[in-house]
C-alpha positions as CSV (number, residue, x, y, z in Angstrom):
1,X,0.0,0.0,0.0
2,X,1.5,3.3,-1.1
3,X,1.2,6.1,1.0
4,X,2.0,10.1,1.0
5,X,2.2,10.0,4.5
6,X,3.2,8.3,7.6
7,X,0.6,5.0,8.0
8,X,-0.6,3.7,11.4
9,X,1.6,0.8,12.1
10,X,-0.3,-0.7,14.7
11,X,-2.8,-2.6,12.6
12,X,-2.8,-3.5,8.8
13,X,-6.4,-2.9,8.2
14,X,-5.7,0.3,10.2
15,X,-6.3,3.2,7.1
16,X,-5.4,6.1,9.2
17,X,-2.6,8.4,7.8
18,X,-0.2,11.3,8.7
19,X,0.9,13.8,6.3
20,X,3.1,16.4,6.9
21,X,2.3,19.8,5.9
22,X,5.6,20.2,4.0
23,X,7.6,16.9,4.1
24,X,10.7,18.7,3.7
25,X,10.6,20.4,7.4
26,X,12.0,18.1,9.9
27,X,10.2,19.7,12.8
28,X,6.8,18.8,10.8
29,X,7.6,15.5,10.0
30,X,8.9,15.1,13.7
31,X,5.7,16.5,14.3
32,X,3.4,14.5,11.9
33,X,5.3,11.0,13.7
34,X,4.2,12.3,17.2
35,X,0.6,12.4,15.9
36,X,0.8,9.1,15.2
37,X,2.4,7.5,17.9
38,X,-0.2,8.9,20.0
39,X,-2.8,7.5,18.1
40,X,-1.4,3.8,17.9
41,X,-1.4,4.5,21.7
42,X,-4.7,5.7,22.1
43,X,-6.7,3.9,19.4
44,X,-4.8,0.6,19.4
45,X,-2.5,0.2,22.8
46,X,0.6,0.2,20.5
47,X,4.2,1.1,21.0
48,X,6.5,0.8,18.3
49,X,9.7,-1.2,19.2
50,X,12.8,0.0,18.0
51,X,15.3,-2.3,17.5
52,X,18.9,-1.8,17.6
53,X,20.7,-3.2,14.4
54,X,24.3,-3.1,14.6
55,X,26.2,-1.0,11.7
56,X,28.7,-1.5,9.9
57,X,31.7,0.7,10.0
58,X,32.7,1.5,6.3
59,X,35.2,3.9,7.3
60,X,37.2,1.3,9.2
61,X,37.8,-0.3,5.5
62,X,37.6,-4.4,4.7
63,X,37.8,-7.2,7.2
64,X,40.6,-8.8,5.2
65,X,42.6,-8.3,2.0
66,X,41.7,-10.5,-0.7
67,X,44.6,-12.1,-2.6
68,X,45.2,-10.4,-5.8
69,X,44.9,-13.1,-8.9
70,X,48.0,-14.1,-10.6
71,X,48.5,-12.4,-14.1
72,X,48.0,-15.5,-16.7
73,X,51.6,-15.2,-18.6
């Protein structure tokens, strides 16, 4: 289901949708997220878990070299 907005995740069948007046304002979209946490709270008894997925460090470069392939002579 596509959206312009931020959809109640409580509930699949759930229609209900948050839109931002200007989705390029972080304090509205901040804003348009609180909106909806309080109603999967008050409408549904949901809190959304965030889990903690660990990142990888890019900067910190490969785990390991890889041997370079011989040159066929």
């Amino acid at each position: 289901m596509k959206t312009s907005g931020l959809p109640c995740r409580a509930t699949p069948d759930c229609d209900v949708v948050f839109s931002p007046a200007d989705d390029k304002t972080l304090k509205l979209l901040l804003a348009a997220a609180a909106e909806r946490d309080a109603h999967e709270l008050a409408v549904h008894g949901y809190t959304h878990r965030v889990i903690d997925v660990a990142k990888p460090d890019f900067a910190a470069g490969p785990r390991g070299r890889r041997p370079r392939k011989e040159a066929a002579a």
